[in-house]
C-alpha positions in Angstrom: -83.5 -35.3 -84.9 -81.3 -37.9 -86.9 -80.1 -41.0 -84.9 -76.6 -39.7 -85.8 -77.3 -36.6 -83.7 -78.7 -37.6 -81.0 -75.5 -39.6 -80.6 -72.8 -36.7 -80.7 -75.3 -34.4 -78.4 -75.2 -37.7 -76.0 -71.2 -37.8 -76.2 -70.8 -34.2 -75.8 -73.3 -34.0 -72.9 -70.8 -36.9 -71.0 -67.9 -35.0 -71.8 -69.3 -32.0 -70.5 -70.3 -33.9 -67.1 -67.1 -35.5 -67.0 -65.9 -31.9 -67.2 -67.2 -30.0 -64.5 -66.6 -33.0 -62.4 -63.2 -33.3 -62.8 -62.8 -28.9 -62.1 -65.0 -30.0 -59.0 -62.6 -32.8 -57.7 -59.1 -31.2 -58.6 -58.8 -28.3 -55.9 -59.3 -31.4 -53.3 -56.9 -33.5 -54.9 -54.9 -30.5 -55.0 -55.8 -29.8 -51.0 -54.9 -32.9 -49.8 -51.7 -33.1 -51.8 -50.7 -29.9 -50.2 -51.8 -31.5 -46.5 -48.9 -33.6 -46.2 -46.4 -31.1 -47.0 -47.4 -28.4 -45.1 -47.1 -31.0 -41.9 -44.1 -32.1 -42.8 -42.8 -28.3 -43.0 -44.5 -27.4 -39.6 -43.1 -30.7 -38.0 -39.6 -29.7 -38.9 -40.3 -25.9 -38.0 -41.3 -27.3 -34.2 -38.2 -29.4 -34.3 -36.3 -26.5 -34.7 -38.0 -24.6 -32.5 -37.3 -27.2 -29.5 -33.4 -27.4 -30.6 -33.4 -23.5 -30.0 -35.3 -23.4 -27.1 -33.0 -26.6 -26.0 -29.7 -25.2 -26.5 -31.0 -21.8 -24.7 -31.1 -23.1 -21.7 -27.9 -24.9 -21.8 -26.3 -21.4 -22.8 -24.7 -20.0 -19.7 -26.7 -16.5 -18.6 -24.8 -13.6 -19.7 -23.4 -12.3 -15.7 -23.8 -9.0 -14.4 -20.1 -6.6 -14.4 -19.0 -5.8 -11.1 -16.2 -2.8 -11.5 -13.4 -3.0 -8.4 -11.1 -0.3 -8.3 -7.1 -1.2 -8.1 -5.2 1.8 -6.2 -1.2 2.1 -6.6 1.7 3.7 -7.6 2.1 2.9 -11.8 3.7 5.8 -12.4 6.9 7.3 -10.6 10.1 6.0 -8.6 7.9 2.9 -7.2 5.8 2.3 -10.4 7.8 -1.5 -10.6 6.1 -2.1 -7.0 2.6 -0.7 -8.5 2.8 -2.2 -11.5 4.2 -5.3 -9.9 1.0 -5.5 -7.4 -1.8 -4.9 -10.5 -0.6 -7.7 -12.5 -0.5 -9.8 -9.4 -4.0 -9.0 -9.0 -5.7 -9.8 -12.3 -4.4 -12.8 -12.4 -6.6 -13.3 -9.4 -9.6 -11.5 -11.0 -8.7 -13.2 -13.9 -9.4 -16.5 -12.4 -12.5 -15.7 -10.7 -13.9 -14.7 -14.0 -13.3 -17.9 -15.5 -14.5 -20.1 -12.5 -18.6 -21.1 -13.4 -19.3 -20.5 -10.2 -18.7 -17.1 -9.8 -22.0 -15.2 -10.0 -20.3 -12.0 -11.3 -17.7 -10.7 -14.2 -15.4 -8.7 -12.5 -13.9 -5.7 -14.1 -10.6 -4.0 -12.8 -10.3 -0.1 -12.3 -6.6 0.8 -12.1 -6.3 4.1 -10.5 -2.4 5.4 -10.3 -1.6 7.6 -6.5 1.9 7.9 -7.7 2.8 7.5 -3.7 1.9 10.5 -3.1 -0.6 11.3 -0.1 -2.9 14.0 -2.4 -3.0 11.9 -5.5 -3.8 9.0 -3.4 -7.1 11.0 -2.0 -8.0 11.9 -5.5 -7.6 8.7 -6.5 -9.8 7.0 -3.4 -12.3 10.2 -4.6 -12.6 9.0 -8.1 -13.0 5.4 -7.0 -15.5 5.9 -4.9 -17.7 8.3 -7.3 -18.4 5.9 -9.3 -21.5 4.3 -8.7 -20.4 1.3 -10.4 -17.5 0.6 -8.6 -18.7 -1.7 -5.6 -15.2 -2.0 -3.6 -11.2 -1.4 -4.1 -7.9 -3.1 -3.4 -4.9 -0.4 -2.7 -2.5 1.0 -1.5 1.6 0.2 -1.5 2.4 3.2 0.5 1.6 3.0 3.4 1.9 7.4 4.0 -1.6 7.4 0.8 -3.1 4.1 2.7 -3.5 6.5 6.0 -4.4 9.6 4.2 -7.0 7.8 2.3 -8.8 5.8 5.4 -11.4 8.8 6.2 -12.4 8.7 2.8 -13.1 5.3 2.3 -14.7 5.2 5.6 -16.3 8.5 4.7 -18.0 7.1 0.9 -18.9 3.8 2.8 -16.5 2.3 0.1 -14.6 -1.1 1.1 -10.6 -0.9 0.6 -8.2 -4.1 1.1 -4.8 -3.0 1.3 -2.7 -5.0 -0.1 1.2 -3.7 0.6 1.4 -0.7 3.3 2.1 -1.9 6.8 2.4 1.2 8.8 0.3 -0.2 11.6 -2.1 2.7 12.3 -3.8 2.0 8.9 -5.9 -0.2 10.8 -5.3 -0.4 14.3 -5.7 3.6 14.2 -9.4 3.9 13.4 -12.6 1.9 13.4 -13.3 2.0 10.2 -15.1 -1.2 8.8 -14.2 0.0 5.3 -10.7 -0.4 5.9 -8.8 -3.6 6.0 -5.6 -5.3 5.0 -4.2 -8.6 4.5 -0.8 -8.0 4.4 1.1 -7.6 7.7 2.2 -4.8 9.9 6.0 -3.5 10.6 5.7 -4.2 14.5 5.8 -8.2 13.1 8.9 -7.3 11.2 10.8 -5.1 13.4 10.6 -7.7 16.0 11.5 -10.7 14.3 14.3 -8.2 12.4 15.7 -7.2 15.8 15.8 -11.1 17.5 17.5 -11.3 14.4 20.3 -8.7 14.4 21.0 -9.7 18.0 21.0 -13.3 18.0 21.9 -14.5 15.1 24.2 -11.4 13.8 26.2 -10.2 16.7 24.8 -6.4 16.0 25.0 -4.4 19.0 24.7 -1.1 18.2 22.4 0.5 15.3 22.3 4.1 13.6 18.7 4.6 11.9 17.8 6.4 9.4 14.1 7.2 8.6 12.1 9.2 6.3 9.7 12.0 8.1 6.7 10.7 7.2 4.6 9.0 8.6 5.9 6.0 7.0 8.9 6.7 8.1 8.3 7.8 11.8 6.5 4.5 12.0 9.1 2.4 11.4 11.7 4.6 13.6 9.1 4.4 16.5 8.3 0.3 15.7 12.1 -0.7 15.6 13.1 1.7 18.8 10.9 -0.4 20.6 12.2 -3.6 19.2 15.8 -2.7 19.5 15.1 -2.2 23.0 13.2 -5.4 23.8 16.6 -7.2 22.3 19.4 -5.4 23.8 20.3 -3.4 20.8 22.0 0.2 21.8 21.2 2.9 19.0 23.4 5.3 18.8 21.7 7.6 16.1 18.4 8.4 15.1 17.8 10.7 11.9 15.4 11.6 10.1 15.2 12.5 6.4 13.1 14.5 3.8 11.5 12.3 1.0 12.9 14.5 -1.6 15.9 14.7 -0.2 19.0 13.9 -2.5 22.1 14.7 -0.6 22.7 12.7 2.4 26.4 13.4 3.4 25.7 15.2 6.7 23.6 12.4 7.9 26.3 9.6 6.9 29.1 11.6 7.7 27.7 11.6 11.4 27.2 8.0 11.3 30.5 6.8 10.0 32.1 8.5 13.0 30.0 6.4 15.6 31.1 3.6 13.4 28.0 1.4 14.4 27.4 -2.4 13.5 25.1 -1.5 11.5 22.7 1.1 10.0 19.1 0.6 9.9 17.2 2.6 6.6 13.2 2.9 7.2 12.5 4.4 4.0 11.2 3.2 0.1 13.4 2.4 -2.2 13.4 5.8 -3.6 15.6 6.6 -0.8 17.3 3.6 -0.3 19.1 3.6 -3.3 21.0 7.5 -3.1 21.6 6.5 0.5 23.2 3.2 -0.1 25.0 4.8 -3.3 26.2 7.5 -1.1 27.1 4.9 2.0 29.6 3.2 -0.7 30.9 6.5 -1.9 32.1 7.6 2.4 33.4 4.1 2.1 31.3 2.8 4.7 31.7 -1.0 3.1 32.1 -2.3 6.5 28.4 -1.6 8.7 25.7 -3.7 8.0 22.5 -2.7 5.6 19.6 -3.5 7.3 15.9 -2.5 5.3 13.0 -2.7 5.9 10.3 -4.3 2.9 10.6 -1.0 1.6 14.0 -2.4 0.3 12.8 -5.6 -1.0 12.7 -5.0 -4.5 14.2 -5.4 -7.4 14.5 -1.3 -8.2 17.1 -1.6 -4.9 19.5 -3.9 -6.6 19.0 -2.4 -9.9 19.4 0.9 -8.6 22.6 0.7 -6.6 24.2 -2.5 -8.5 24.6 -6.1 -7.5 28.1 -5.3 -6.0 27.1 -2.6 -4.1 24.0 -4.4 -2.9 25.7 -8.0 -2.2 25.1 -8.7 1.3 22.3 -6.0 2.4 19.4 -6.9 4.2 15.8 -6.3 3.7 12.6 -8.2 5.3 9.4 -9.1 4.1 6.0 -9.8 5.6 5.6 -14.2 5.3 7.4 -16.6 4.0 9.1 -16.9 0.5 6.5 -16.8 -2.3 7.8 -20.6 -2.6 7.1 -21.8 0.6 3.5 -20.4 0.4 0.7 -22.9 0.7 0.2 -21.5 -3.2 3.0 -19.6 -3.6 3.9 -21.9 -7.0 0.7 -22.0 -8.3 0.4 -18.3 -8.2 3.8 -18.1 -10.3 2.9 -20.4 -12.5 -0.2 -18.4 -13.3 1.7 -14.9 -12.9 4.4 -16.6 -15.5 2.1 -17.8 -17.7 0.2 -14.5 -17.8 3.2 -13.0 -19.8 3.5 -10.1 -17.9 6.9 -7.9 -18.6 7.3 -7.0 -14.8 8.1 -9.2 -12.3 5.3 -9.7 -9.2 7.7 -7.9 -7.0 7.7 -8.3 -2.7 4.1 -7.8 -2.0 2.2 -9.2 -5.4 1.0 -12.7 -3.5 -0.7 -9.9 -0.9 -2.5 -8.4 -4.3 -3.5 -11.4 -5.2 -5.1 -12.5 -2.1 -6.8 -9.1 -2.1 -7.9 -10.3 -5.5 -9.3 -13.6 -3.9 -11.1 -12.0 -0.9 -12.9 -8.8 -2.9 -14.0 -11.4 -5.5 -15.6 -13.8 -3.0 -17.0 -10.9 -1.0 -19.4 -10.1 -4.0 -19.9 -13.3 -4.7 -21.3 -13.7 -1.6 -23.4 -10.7 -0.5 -23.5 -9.0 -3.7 -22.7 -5.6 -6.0 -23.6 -3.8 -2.9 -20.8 -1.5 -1.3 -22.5 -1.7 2.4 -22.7 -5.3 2.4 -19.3 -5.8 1.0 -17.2 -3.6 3.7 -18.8 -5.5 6.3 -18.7 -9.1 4.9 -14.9 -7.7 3.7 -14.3 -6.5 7.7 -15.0 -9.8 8.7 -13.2 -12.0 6.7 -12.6 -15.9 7.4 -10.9 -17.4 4.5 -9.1 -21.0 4.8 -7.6 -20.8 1.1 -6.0 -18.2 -0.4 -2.3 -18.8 -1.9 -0.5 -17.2 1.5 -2.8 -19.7 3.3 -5.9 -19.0 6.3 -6.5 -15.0 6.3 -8.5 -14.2 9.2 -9.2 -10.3 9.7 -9.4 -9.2 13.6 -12.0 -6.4 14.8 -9.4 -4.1 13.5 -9.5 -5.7 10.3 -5.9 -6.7 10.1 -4.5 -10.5 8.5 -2.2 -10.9 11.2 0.7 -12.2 9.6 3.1 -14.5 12.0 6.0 -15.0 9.8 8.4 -12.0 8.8 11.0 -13.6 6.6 14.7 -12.1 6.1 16.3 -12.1 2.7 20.1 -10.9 1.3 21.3 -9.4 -1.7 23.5 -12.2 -3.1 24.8 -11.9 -6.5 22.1 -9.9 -7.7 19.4 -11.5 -6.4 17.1 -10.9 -3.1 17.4 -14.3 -1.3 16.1 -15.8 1.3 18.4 -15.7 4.4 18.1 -19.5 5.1 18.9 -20.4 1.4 21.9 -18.0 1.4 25.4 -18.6 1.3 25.7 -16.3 4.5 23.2 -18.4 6.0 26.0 -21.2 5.9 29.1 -19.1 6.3 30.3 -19.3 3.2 30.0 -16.1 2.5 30.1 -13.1 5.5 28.5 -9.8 6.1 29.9 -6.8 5.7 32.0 -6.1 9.1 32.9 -9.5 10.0 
């Protein structure tokens, strides 16, 4: 072999070493290239991971739905008192739901009874057949509140009524299903009696009354009131609730020519009878009504001249004068509702306030809740302390007057009438 070829044979034989050694090293050049990129992609993939897992448990739990049925009239001549009462209460829900420490959502269930005795035990049915309804809040009328109490007490299904006050709604069974934080009319006729006698030189009274029990329970309440006061009644009628023509009744009465004339019935009635008073131009005896006259349908109904200077009562103080009476307006106000709160919404509310912290407390669980409901010890609802007796009744010490006064229900105190500037019919 030349000297020439033994040269290019020794050059190719390097290249060909270098060759397979540089195949050899490039995959671990490649490798280790790769290593510090696929740690850098894994280190940002735990970052993330801790980020999610970080801001997962600062996520608030999604709560558990509690369903609470709300029973009234919506629908009918005392839809404005339902309605009223509903809105009233989900502001109250409404809060609860937003407060972090609530442990529940609460859901509302409006149920209409139409103030009507069989639709109000339909209504109570319904309620309490569904499983996921754990308590309720109704009624306005205080003839459905009693005919519903056996079936509440019956489905083991916790009601808070919130704006009947025919007294045997509680102190007529012992049912701990059934309570109510509004007050009774024994308070009112009492303090609505003092009043007529002391303070309104009434002495003799004609009353009126619906045949209900509603009714009867106010004729039987004030009877006794009249007579712990001195008050002489010289008529005592009763009246159908369908009833549209009330000429005999009045005719009767405008011939004793009482002081005044006392009308225990809703404002369904109120208004043809005070329409009709007005027509037999009996301008000149007093109106006295009960709460079921405290309403705006009243005024409405009949007219603010016709109405200026009647009398109606209310369970409490004025919504004002409540330890969170303007709180609760504010809120009510700023909910946007189209219908005012009406007498009794505060009582809704509270109803709102206990239900809500009854579950809170014990649970979704209807047994538990009737008898943590039964027993309730609250210091701060808007109307202030409600403390249920072994009867489960608020008892309310306050029953406040108001007067029709230019189209407005006012409160007696803050009433020209109050000051004398303006008088009362008949004097």
């Amino acid at each position: 072999m030349s000297r020439k070829n033994k040269t290019i044979f020794l050059v190719m034989g390097i290249l060909l070493i270098l060759s397979v050694m540089f195949t050899a090293c490039a995959p671990a050049a490649a490798e280790e290239a790769e290593e510090p990129a696929e740690a850098a992609v894994a280190e940002e993939v735990e970052v993330e991971e801790a980020e999610e897992a970080e801001e997962a448990e600062e996520a608030p739990m999604e709560k558990e739905t509690v369903k609470v049925a709300f029973i009234a009239p919506l629908t009918g001549a005392l839809s404005a008192m339902g309605n009223g009462g509903l809105n009233s209460f989900t502001v109250a829900v409404n809060k609860a739901n937003e407060d972090p420490d609530m442990k529940y959502t609460f859901e509302i269930v409006p149920i209409d009874d139409e103030c009507k005795p069989e639709v109000g035990v339909q209504a109570a049915l319904k309620a309490a057949s569904d499983p996921e309804i754990v308590a309720s809040v109704g009624h306005y009328c205080s003839m459905v509140a009693i005919s519903t109490a056996d079936t509440f007490h019956n489905n083991g299904l916790a009601n808070i009524v919130w704006g009947a006050v025919l007294p045997d709604i509680t102190y007529g069974n012992d049912y701990i299903e059934v309570s109510r934080v509004n007050g009774t009319m024994h308070e009112q006729n009492d303090a609505h009696a003092k009043k007529m006698k002391e303070d309104w030189g009434i002495e003799t009274v004609a009353i009126i009354h619906d045949t209900t029990d509603y009714g009867e329970g106010w004729k039987e309440s004030f009877s006794m009131a009249a007579e712990k006061y001195g008050l002489e009644i010289v008529s005592t009628q009763g009246v159908l609730i369908d009833q549209t023509d009330f000429n005999a009744e009045l005719t009767t009465i405008k011939a004793l020519d009482p002081d005044s004339i006392y009308l225990g019935v809703l404002a369904d009635l109120a208004v043809p009878l005070r329409n009709q008073m007005i027509k037999l131009g009996m301008t000149d005896i007093k109106y006295n009504g009960t709460s079921g006259s405290k309403n705006d349908a009243f005024i409405e109904g009949v007219g603010a001249e016709a109405a200026e200077g009647c009398i109606a009562w209310l369970d409490g103080p004025p919504v004002e004068a409540l330890p969170g009476g303007i709180e609760f307006l504010e809120a009510y106000d700023a909910a946007g509702f189209e219908e005012p709160p009406e007498a009794y919404g505060p009582f809704a509310y509270v109803a709102g306030q206990v239900v809500t912290h009854a579950i809170n407390e014990v649970g979704p669980d209807r047994a538990a809740v009737a008898e943590y409901v039964n027993t309730t010890n609250m210091e701060d609802t808007i109307i202030g302390p409600v403390k249920f007796n072994e009867y489960g009744q608020n008892e309310i010490p306050l029953a406040s007057p108001y007067v029709a006064q230019d189209g407005v229900w006012t409160y007696w105190e803050d009433s020209e009438y109050a000051t004398g500037v303006r008088k009362l019919p008949g004097d």
